[in-house]
C-alpha positions as CSV (number, residue, x, y, z in Angstrom):
1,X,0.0,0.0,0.0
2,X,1.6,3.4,-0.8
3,X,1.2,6.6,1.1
4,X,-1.9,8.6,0.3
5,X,-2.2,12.7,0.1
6,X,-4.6,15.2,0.0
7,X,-5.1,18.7,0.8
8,X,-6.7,20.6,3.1
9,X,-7.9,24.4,4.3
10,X,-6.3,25.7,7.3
11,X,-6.1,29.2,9.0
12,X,-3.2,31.0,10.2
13,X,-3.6,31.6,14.2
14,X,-1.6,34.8,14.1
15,X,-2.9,36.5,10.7
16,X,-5.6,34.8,10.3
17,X,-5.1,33.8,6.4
18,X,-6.9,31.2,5.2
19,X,-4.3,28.8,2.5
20,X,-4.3,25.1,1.4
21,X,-1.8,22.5,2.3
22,X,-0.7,19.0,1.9
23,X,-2.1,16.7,4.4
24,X,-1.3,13.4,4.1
25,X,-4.1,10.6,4.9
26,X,-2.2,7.8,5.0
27,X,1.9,7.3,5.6
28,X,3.4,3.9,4.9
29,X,6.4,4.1,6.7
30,X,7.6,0.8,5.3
31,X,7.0,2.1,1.5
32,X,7.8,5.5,1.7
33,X,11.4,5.8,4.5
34,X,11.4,9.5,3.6
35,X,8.5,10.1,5.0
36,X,8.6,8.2,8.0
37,X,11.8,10.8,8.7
38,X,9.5,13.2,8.5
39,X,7.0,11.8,10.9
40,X,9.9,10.9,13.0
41,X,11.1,14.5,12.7
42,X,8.2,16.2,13.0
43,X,8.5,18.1,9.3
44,X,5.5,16.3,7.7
45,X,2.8,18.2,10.1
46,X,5.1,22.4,9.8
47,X,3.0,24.6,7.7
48,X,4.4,28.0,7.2
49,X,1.5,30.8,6.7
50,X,2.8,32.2,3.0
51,X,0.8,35.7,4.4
52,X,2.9,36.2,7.6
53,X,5.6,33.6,8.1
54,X,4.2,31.9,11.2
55,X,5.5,27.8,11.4
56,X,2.9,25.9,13.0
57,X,2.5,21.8,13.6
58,X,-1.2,21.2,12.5
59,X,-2.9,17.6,14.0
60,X,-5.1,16.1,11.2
61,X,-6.7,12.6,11.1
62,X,-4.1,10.6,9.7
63,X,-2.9,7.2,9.5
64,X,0.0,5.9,10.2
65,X,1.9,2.1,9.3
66,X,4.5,-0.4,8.5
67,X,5.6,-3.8,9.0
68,X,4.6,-4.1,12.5
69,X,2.6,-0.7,13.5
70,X,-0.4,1.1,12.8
71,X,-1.4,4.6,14.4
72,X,-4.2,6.9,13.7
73,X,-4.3,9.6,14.7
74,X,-7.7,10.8,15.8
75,X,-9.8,12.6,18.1
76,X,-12.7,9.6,18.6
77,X,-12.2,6.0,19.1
78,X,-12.2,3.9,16.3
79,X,-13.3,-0.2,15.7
80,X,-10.7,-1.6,12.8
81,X,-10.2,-5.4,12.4
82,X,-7.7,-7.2,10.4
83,X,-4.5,-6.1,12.7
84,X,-3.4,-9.6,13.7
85,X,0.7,-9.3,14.4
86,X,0.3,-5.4,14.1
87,X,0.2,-3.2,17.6
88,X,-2.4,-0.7,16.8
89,X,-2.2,2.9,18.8
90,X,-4.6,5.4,18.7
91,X,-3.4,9.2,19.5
92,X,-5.1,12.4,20.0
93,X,-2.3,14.9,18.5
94,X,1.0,14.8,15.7
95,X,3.3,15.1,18.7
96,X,2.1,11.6,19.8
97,X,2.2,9.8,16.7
98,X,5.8,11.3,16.1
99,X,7.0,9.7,19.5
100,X,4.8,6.4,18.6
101,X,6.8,5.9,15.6
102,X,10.2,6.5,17.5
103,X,9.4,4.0,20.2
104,X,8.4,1.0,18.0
105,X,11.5,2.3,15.3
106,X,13.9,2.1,18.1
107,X,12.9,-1.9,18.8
108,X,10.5,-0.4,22.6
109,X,7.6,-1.7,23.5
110,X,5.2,1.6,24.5
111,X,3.5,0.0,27.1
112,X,7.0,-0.8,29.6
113,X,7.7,2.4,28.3
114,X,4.7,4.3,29.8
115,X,5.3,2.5,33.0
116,X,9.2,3.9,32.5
117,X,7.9,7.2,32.5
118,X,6.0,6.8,35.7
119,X,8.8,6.0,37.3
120,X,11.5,8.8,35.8
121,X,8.3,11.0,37.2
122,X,8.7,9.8,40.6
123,X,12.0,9.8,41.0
124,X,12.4,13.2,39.4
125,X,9.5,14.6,42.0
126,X,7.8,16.7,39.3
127,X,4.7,16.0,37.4
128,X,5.9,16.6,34.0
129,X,5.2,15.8,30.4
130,X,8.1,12.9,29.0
131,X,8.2,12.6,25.4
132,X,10.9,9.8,24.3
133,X,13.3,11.0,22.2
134,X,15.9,7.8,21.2
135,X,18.1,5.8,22.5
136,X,21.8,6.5,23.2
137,X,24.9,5.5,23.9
138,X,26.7,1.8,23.9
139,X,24.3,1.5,27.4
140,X,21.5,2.0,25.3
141,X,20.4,4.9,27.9
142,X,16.5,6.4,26.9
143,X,16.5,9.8,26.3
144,X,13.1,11.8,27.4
145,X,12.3,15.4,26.6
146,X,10.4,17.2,28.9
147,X,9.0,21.1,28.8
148,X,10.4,23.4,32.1
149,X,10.4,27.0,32.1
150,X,9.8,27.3,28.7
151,X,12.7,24.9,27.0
152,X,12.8,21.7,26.5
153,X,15.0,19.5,29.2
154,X,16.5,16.5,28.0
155,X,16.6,13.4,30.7
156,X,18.5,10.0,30.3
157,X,17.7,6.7,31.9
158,X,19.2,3.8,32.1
159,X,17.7,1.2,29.8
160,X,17.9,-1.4,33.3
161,X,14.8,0.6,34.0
162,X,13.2,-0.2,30.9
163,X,13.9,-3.7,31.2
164,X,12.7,-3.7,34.8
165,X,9.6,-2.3,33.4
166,X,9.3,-4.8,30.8
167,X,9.6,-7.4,33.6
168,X,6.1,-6.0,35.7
169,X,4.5,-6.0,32.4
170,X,5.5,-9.7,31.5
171,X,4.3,-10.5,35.2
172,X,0.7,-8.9,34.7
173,X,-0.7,-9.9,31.8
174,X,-4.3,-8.3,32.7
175,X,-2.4,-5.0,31.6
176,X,-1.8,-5.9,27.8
177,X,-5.1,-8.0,28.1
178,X,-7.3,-4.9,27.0
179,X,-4.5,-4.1,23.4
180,X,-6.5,-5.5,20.6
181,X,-7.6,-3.1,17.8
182,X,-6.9,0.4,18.3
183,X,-6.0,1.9,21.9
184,X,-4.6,4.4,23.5
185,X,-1.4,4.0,25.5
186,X,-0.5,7.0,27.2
187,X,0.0,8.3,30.6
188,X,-3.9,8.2,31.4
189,X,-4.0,4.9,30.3
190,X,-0.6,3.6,32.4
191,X,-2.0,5.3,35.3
192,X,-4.8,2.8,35.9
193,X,-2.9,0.1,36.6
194,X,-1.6,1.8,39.5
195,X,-2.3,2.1,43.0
């Protein structure tokens, strides 16, 4: 299946103008590499207003897939069948598929991974925001971004806690028994399982 494009209307939130741009409906990160970079990157969702300049990431419903993911990216939840051997993710804004794509490209598992995060929260003693950037380093440290004071802070942890992660998971299987279809695993959805 090959990537699919469109275009679509948008409004400038500084000026106002109205202009068209490509949107695309459907990337197929396994037929097209170049743009699963720029889903990876972020470049595939900038639009630059051509009245005023402003650089904005638009969110439209979009879908998302290669060999062994498939993420859409939607504001409603969605019944698809047919994704035997596929993990199917469901997320609510371009910032979230972007860092579902680099966790399943870098060989993660999102669901540990969200239970990683819980835990870089605690120990960091601040209620923030972790995005997952890559991995790094011949220890294979994970790299999180968060937003503080206006910048973005960069946060490495050691991929023991990953694995240690992995290891509750394997250990509970009522938490991946609800993954079939299309879900949404975030934060929200992490936080349930603890107590």
């Amino acid at each position: 299946m090959s990537s699919v494009k469109t275009s679509i209307q948008v409004r400038c939130s500084r000026c106002g103008a109205a202009y068209e741009v490509e949107a695309w409906r459907l990337v197929d990160g396994a037929a097209d590499p170049e743009l699963k970079e720029a889903v990876k990157n972020g470049s595939l969702f900038v639009r630059e207003c051509p009245e005023c300049g402003r650089r904005e990431l638009l969110s439209y419903p979009m879908v998302y897939k290669d060999e062994h993911l498939l993420v859409c990216l939607s504001g409603q939840k969605l019944d698809v069948e047919g994704l035997e051997g596929v993990q199917g993710r469901l997320v609510a804004d371009a910032g979230s598929l972007m860092e579902k794509v680099k966790v399943f490209d870098a060989g993660l598992d999102d669901v540990p991974l969200e239970f990683c995060k819980f835990v870089t929260r605690q120990e960091l003693g601040k209620d923030v925001e972790l995005k997952f950037l890559r991995i790094d380093g011949a220890d294979h440290d994970i790299i999180f971004t968060y937003p503080e004071k206006g910048e973005m802070q960069m946060l490495a942890v050691g991929f023991n806690v990953y694995e240690d992660c992995c290891a509750i998971v394997g250990r509970n299987p009522s938490i991946t028994a609800g993954l079939r279809g299309l879900v949404r695993v975030d934060r929200e959805w992490a936080e349930q399982f603890i107590g």
